[in-house]
C-alpha positions in Angstrom: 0.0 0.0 0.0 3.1 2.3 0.6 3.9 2.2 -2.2 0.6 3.2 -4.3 0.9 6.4 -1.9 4.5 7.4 -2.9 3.3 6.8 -6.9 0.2 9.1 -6.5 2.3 11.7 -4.6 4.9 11.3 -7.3 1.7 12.1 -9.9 0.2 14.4 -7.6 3.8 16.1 -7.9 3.9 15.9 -11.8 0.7 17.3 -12.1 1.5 20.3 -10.1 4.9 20.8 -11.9 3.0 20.8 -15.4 0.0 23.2 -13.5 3.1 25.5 -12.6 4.8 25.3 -15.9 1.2 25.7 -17.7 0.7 29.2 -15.7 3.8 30.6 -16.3 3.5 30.0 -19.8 0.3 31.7 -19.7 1.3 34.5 -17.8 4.1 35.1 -19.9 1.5 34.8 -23.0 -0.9 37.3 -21.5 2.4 39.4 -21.1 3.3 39.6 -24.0 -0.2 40.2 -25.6 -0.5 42.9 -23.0 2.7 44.6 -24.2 2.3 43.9 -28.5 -1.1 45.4 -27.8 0.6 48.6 -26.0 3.2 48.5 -28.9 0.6 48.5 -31.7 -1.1 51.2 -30.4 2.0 53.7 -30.7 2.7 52.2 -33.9 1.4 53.3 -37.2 2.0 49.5 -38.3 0.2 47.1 -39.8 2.0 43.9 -37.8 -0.2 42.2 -35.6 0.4 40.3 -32.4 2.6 37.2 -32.3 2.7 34.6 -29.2 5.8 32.4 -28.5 3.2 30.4 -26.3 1.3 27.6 -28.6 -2.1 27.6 -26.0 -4.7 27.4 -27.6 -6.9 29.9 -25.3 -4.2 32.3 -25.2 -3.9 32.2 -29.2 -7.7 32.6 -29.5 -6.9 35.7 -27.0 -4.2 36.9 -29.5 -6.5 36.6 -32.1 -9.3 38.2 -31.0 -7.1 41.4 -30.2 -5.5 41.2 -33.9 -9.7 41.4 -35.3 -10.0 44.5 -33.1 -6.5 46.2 -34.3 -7.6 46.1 -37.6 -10.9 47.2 -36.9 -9.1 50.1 -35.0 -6.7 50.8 -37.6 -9.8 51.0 -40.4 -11.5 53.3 -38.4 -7.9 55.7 -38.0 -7.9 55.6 -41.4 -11.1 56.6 -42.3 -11.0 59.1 -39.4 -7.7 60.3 -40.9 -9.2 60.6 -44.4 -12.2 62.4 -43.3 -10.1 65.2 -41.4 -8.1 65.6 -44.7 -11.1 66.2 -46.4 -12.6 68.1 -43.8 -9.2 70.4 -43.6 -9.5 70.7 -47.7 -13.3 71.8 -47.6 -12.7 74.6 -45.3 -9.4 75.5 -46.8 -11.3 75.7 -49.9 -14.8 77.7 -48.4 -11.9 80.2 -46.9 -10.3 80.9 -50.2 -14.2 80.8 -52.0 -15.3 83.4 -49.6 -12.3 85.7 -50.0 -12.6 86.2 -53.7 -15.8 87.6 -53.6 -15.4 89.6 -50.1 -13.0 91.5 -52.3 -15.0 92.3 -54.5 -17.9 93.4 -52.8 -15.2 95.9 -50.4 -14.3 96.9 -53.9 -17.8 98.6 -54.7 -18.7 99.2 -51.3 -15.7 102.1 -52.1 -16.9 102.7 -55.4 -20.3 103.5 -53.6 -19.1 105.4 -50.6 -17.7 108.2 -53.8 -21.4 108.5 -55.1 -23.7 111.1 -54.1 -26.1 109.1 -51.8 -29.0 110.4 -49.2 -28.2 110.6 -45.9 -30.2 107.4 -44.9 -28.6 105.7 -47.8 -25.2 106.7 -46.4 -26.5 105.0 -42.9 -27.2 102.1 -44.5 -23.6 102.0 -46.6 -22.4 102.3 -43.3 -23.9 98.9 -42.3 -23.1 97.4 -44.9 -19.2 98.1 -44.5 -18.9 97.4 -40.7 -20.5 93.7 -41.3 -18.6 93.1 -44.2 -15.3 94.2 -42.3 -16.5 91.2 -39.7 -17.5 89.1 -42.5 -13.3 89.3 -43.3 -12.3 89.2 -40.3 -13.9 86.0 -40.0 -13.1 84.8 -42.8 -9.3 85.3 -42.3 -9.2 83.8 -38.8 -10.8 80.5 -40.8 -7.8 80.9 -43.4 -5.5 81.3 -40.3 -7.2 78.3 -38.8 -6.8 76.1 -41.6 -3.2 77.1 -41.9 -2.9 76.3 -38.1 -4.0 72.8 -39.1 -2.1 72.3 -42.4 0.9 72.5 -40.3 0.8 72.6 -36.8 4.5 73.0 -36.3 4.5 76.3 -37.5 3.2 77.9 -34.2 6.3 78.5 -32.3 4.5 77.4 -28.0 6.6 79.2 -25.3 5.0 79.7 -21.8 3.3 82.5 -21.6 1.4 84.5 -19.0 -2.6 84.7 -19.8 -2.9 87.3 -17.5 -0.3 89.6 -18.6 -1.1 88.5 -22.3 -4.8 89.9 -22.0 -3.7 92.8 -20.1 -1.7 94.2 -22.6 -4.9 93.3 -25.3 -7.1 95.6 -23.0 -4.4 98.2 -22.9 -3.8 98.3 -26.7 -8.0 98.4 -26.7 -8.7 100.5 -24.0 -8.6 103.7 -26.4 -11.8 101.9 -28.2 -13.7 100.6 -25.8 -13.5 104.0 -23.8 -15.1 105.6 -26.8 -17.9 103.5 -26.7 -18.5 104.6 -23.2 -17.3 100.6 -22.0 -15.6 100.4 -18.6 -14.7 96.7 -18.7 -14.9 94.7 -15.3 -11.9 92.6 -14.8 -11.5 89.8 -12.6 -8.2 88.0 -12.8 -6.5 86.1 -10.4 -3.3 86.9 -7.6 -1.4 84.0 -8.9 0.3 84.0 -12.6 -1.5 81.4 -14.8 1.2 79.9 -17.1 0.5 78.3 -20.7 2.6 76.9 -23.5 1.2 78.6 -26.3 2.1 80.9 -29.3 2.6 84.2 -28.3 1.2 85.9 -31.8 -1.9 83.0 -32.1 -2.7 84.2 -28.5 -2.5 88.1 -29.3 -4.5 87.4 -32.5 -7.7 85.5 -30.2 -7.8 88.4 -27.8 -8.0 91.3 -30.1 -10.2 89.7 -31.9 -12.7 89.4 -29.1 -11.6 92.5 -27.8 -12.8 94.0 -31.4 -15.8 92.3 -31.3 -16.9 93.5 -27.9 -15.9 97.2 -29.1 -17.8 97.2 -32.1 -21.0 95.5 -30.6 -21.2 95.9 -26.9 -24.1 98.2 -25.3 -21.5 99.1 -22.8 -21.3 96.5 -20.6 -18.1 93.9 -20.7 -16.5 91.2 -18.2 -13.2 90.0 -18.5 -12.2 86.8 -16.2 -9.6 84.6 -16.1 -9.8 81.3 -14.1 -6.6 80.1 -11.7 -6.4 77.0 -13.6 -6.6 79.0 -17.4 -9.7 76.5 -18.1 -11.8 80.0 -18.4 -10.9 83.0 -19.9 -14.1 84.9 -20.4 -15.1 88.2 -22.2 -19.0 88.3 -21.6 -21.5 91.0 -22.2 -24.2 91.0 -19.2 -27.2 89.4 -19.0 -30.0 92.8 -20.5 -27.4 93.5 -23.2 -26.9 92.8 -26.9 -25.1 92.6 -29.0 -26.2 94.5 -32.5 
């Protein structure tokens, strides 16, 4: 009887050793699934996961990852296709709309040199002053899509949003003061520090800065956020703007 006890330890043993062996293997499997997987996803590749391990359960893992990286993959592409089509069509609309912008800027002088009635003159007036923001617009979409084309270009250094937009309300404060605006400015103790481009930055905060000059009833808020999340030029709730 002794010794049918040593032999089913000694199995009892084997099996345990080939249990061991088993998980390792496993573990090492689902290790390197775990890191191909990582690897592909930083990768613009078309490889795929390979095992050492010949399990089948872990190569039916393997392979079910590989069907999902190429379904990934199709979708980057067709994501990366769409915004190269998307970038074209609004390089293309920017480029459209500056054409005849032009033009119309063009007669809107030839008209200003006719002899017009005064309320003809008003209306001339209009006419200019929402065709200037019509090209405003339409050169901060051309900027944009240049911005995209080639994101490199901007030139990120860290930069202080509070001192930034004060010196945009300085260089403004002669206009706003002429439309009888006395902006209310909340901004924060500590210095809230970006990487961005200096000119980009300059550019955003005239251009609302302009805006709120032209169109403001009077009232304006400027407030910037500790954590630069917010940085917000408002006109009051009971205003418009025209």
């Amino acid at each position: 009887m002794e010794w049918i006890l040593w032999i089913s330890l000694a199995c009892a043993a084997v099996a345990v050793l080939i249990l061991a062996v088993k998980i390792h293997l496993m573990k090492k499997a689902a290790r390197e699934i775990a890191q191909g997987f990582a690897e592909k996803l930083k990768e613009d590749t078309n490889t795929l996961i390979d095992l050492s391990s010949r399990d089948r359960s872990m190569r039916a893992l393997a392979s079910a990852v590989n069907r999902e990286l190429r379904r990934l993959r199709a979708l980057r592409r067709r994501y990366q296709q769409g915004d190269m089509e998307l970038k074209a069509a609004v390089t293309n609309i920017s480029h459209d709309l500056r054409t005849p912008l032009t033009a119309i800027c063009g007669y809107l002088d030839l008209m200003e040199k006719e002899e017009k009635s005064e309320q003809a003159a008003n209306y001339l007036h209009i006419i200019r002053g929402r065709t200037e923001l019509l090209r405003q617009l339409t050169e901060e979409l051309f900027r944009y899509c240049i911005v995209l084309s080639d994101p490199e270009g901007l030139e990120a250094e860290p930069l202080d949003l509070g001192s930034a937009l004060e010196v945009s309300l300085a260089a403004f404060y002669t206009d706003l003061t002429a439309k009888g605006i006395t902006p209310q400015i909340v901004m924060p103790e500590e210095k809230v520090v970006r990487r961005l481009d200096r000119a980009a930055l300059s550019r955003i905060f005239a251009n609302l800065l302009s805006n709120a000059a032209k169109y403001s009833d009077g009232d304006l808020q400027v407030s910037l956020s500790p954590q630069g999340k917010r940085c917000c030029l408002s006109i009051p709730a009971g205003r418009s703007a025209r």
